[in-house]
C-alpha positions as CSV (number, residue, x, y, z in Angstrom):
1,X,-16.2,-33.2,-14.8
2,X,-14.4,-34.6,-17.5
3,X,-11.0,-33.7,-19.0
4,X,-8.4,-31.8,-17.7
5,X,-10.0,-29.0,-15.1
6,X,-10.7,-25.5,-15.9
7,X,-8.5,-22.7,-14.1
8,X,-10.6,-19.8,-12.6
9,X,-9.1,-16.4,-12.0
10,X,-11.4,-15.2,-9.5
11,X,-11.5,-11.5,-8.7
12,X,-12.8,-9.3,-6.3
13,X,-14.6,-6.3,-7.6
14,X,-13.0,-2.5,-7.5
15,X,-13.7,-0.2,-5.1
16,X,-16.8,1.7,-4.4
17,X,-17.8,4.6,-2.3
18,X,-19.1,2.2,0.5
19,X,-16.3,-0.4,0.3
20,X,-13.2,3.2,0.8
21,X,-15.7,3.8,4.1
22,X,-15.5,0.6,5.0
23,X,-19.2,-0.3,5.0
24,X,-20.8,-3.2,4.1
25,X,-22.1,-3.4,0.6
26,X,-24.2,-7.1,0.1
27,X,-27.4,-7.0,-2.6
28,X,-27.0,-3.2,-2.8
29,X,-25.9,-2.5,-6.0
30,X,-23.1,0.1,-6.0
31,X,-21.0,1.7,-8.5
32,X,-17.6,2.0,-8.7
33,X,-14.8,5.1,-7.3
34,X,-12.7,6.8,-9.5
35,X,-10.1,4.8,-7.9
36,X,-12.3,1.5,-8.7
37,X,-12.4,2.9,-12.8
38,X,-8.5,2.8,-12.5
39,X,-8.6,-0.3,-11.1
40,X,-11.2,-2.4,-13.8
41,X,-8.6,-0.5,-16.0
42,X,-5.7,-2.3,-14.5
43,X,-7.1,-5.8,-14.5
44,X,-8.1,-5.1,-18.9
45,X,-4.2,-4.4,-18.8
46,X,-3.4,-7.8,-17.2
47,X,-6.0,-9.7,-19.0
48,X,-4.4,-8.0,-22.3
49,X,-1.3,-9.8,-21.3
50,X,-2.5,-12.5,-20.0
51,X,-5.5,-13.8,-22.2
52,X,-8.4,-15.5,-20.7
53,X,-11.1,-18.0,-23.0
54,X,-14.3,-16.7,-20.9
55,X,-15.4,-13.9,-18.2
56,X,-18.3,-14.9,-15.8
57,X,-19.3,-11.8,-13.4
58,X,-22.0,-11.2,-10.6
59,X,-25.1,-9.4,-11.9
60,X,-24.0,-6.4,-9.5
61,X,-22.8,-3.3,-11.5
62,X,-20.0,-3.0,-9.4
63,X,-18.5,-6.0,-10.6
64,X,-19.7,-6.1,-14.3
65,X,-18.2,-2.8,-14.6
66,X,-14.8,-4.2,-13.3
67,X,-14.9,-6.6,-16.1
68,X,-16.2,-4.1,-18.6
69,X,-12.3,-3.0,-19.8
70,X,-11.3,-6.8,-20.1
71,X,-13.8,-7.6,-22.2
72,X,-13.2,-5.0,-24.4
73,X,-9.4,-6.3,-24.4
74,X,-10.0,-9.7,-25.3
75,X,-13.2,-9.2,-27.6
76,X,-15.5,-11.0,-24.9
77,X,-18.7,-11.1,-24.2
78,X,-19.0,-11.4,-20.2
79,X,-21.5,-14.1,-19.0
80,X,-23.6,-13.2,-15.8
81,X,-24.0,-15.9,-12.8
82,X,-27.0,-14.7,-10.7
83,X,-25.6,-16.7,-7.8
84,X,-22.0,-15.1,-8.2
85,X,-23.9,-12.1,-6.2
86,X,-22.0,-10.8,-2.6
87,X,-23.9,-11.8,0.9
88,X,-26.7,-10.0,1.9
89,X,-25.7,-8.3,5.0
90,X,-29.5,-7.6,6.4
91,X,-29.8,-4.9,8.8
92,X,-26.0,-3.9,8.1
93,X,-26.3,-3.2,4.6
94,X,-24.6,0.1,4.0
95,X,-22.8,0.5,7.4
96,X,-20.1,0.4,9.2
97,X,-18.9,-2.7,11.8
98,X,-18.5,0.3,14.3
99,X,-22.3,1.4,14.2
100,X,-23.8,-2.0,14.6
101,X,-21.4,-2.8,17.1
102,X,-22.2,0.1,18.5
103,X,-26.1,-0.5,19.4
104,X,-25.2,-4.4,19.3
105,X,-22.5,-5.1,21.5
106,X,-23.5,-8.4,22.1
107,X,-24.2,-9.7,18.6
108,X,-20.9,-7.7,17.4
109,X,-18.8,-9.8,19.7
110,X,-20.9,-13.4,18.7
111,X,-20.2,-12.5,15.1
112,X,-16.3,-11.7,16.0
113,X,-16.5,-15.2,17.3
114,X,-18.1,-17.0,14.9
115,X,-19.9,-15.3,11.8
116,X,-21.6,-18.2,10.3
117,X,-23.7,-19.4,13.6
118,X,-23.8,-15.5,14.2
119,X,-24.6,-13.4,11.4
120,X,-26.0,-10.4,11.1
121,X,-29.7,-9.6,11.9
122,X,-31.8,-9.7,8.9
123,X,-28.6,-11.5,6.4
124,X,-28.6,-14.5,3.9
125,X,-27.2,-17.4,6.0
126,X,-23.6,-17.8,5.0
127,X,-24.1,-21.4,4.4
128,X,-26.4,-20.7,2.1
129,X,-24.2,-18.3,0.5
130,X,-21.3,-20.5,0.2
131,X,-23.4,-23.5,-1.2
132,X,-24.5,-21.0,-4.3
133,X,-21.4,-19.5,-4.9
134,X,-19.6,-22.7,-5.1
135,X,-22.1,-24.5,-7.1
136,X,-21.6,-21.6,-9.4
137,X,-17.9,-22.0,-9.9
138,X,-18.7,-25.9,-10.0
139,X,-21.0,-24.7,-13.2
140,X,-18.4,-22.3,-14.5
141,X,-15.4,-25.3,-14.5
142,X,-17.5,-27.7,-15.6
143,X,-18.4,-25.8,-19.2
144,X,-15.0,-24.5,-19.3
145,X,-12.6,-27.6,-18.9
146,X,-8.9,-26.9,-19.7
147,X,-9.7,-23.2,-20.1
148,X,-8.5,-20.4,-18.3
149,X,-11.8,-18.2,-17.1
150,X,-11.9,-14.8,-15.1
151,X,-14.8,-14.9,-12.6
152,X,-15.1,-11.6,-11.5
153,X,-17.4,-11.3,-8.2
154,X,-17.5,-10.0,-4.3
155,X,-14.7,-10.8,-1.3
156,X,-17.0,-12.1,0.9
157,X,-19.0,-14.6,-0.9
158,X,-15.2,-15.5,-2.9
159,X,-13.7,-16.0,1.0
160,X,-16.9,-18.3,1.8
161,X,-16.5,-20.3,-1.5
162,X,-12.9,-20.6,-0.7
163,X,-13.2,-22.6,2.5
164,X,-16.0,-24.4,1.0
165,X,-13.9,-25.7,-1.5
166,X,-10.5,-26.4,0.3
167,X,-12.5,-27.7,3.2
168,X,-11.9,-25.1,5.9
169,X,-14.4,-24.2,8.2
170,X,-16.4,-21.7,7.0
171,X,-16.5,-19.9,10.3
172,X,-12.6,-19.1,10.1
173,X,-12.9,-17.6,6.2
174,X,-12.4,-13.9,8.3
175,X,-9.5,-15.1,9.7
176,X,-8.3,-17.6,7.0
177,X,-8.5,-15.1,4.1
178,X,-8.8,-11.7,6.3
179,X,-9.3,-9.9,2.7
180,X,-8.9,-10.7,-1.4
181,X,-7.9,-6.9,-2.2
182,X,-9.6,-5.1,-5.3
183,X,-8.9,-7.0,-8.5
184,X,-5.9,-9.0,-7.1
185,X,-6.3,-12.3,-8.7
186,X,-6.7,-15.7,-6.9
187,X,-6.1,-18.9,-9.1
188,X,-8.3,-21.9,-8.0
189,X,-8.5,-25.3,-9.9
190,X,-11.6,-27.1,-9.3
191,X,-11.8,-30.9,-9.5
192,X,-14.4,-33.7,-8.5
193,X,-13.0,-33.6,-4.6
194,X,-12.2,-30.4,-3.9
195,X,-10.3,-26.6,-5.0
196,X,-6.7,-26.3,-5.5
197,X,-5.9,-22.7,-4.4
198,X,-3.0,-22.0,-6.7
199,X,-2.2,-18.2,-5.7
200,X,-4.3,-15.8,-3.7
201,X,-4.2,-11.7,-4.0
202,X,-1.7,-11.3,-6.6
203,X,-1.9,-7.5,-7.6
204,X,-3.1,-7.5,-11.2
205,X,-0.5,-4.6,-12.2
206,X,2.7,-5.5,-13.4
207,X,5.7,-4.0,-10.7
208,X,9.6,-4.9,-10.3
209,X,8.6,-7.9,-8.0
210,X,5.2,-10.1,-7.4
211,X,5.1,-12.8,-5.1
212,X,3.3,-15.8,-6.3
213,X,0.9,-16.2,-3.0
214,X,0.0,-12.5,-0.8
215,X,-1.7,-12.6,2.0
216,X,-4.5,-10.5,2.9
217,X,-5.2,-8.3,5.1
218,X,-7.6,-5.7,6.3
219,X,-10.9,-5.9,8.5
């Protein structure tokens, strides 16, 4: 990578029906809530006030249509990154932690412990999944250097990709980074070493007073 680095903006998709019932929602390509509409609305707002130079998404609908209103803001066109796609969650695909856990005690509590040497029955191996999704961002920086780039994408695969970068283990990203909240934004500056995580979950909508790092929370 040559020059000075690129900074991504990386975002989390907005809601959908699955994601409000808390179920899991991998390959599975779900549309947005009402409530995730407001929210893609929210982030064209911020990126109106904040211009970006490019906007990379997942090939999932859920998280081109979150872009959708901030490329109309900014006159882009958004570029697609087939490896920018969230976790396949096998066997768990479209439910809850509580009805797995449910007839898989066992293999709920291993993947408390540990979800990377424990995943779920039938899922991409998160290893895997980190390995794409950073390569992707590596991809993204290196063809945007000294540009500011809105990448936006799926919690999971962005909490993998995290640790991966800032060389945490990957089996803690649950507990490291228990959740990056619908369209907050999460700066990240990617060099020949490593990530620089320069905020994380910073609500895109403007209010009286935004801390600089949030941390998340959730399941």
């Amino acid at each position: 990578m040559t020059g000075s680095p690129a900074l991504l903006l990386l975002v989390s998709h907005g809601q959908t029906v699955w994601h409000a019932e808390n179920r899991y929602a991998g390959v599975s390509d779900i549309a947005l809530t009402d409530e995730g509409r407001r929210q893609a609305r929210q982030l064209g707002e911020w990126a109106a006030r904040h211009p970006v130079d490019a906007i990379w998404t997942s090939p999932l609908r859920r998280a081109t249509e979150t872009a959708e209103p901030a490329c109309r803001a900014l006159g882009l066109v958004p570029r697609r990154e087939p490896d920018l796609r969230e976790c396949d969650f096998g066997e768990v695909e479209g439910r809850t932690f509580a009805e797995f856990a449910a007839g898989h005690p066992g293999r709920a509590e291993a993947y408390r412990a540990d979800p990377v040497v424990h995943p779920f029955p039938g899922a991409e191996d998160p290893r895997t999944a980190a390995a794409r999704g950073t390569m992707a961002l590596r991809r993204i920086a290196h063809g945007h250097p000294g540009r500011r780039v809105l990448v936006v994408a799926h919690s999971s695969l962005l909490r993998l990709v995290l640790c991966e970068l800032l060389s945490i283990p990957l089996g803690s990203y649950r507990q490291v980074f228990p959740k990056l909240r619908n369209t907050a934004i999460s700066e990240v500056r990617i060099g020949e070493r490593g990530g620089e995580l320069l905020s994380l979950n910073v609500p895109c909508a403007p209010g009286p007073s935004r801390p600089a790092i949030v941390p998340g929370t959730g399941s």
